[in-house]
C-alpha positions, 0 to 999 in steps of 0.5 A: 390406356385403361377404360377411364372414359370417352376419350380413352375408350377408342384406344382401349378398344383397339389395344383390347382388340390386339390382345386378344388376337394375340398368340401371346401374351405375357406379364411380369407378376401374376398380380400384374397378370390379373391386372391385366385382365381385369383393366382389359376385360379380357377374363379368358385370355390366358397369360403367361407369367415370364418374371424379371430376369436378374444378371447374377454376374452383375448383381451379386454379394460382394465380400465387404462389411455391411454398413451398420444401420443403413437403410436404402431406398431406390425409386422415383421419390413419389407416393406411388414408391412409397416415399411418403410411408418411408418419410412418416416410419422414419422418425418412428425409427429414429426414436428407437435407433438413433443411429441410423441412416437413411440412403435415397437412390431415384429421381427426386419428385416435388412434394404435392403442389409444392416447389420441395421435393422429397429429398429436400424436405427429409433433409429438412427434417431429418438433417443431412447426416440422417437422410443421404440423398444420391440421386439417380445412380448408374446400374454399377453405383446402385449395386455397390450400395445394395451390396453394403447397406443394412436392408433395402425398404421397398415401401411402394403402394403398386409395384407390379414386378419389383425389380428393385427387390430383385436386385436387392435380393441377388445382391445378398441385401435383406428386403423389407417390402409392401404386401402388394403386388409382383412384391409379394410373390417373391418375398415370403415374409419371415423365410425370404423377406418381411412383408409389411401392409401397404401404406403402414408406415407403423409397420414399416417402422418395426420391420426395420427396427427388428431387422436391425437389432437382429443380425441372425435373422438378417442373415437368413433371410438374406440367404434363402431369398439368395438361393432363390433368385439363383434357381428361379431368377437368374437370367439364363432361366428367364431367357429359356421361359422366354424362348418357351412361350415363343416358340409355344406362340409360332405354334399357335400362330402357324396353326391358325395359319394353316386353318385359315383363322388369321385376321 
């Protein structure tokens, strides 16, 4: 619905012109907040930030070893997640470990204009030991591999919340991820994460060999993006956020109300 053209343009008028009458407005990131404003043109309406709420009943560290060198990646499997940096860090990894293993967890997307998807052609490259396909996985499956795999590479190019790293984070599992958007204001390089640039597959490569050859720094940061999710993240924090903005928002409205300013 973004100003692209004529045949958008009535559209985006008309959602334009619901923001900003709107008592409030909301968005998960600060990043996806700018966006917003940007894409609308609607520079001077204010936006309240609300971020993704975790359920720390369900997503949590679970009290078994961590598999050794496991890699997991969850999301569609398309360039915009990142896929296709991972596929280019991945024989960068291998040539400096081996031994590693590479969990995809998402709907498989097909390569370009091609009939392989990317399942298929990292398997064709990597070979099916190295590169484990799971498919889409149920909420309950996904947090059982959060909770074992080595570290979680969230490679996206765009990611306007990043509630894969959320989970992954609340369920104690290091995170590597792109230098973009809601991505960066939760995982602060070196203190609850790595950060890499956006599209670097390079870097990639390096954060996750550092990660893996180092068993006290996984630990840490696995430990302050922890104590993180649990005092700003949790559910019950964002729920109280949201009963805020809205109570803030019947404000507005019945004062606008009562001033005679409804539309």
């Amino acid at each position: 619905l973004l100003k692209k053209g004529p045949k958008n343009y009535f559209l985006w008028s008309l959602f334009r012109k619901h923001v900003l009458n709107a008592d409030l407005v909301t968005g998960v990131s600060k990043s996806y907040a700018n966006f917003v404003r940007e894409a609308w043109e609607i520079k001077e309406k204010d936006i309240r930030v609300i971020p993704i709420g975790i359920n720390l009943d369900l997503f949590h560290p679970a009290d078994v070893p961590r598999v050794d060198q496991a890699i997991l990646f969850a999301g569609r499997l398309e360039k915009s997640k990142g896929i296709e940096v991972l596929a280019q860090a991945i024989p960068l990894i291998l040539k400096e470990l081996p031994g590693t293993k590479f969990y995809l967890a998402g709907r498989d997307i097909k390569c370009d204009d091609s009939q392989e998807t990317w399942s298929q052609r990292l398997m064709n490259d990597f070979g099916k030991e190295q590169i484990i396909y799971l498919g889409a996985l149920s909420t309950l499956k996904l947090i059982r591999y959060y909770q074992s795999a080595t570290v979680f590479a969230v490679p996206s190019l765009y990611e306007p919340g990043g509630t894969v790293a959320f989970e992954a984070m609340a369920c104690g599992c290091p995170v590597i991820a792109s230098q973009v958007g809601g991505l960066e204001e939760i995982v602060k390089d070196r203190q609850t994460g790595l950060l890499t640039p956006v599209g670097d597959a390079r870097a990639l490569a390096d954060a996750v060999i550092e990660l893996l050859q180092n068993s006290p720094m996984r630990k840490r940061l696995s430990q302050e993006a922890l104590k993180v999710i649990r005092k700003y993240f949790g559910i019950n924090e964002i729920v109280q956020q949201t009963l805020d903005a809205y109570t803030h928002a019947i404000k507005l409205f019945k004062s606008r109300k009562n001033n005679g300013c409804l539309l």
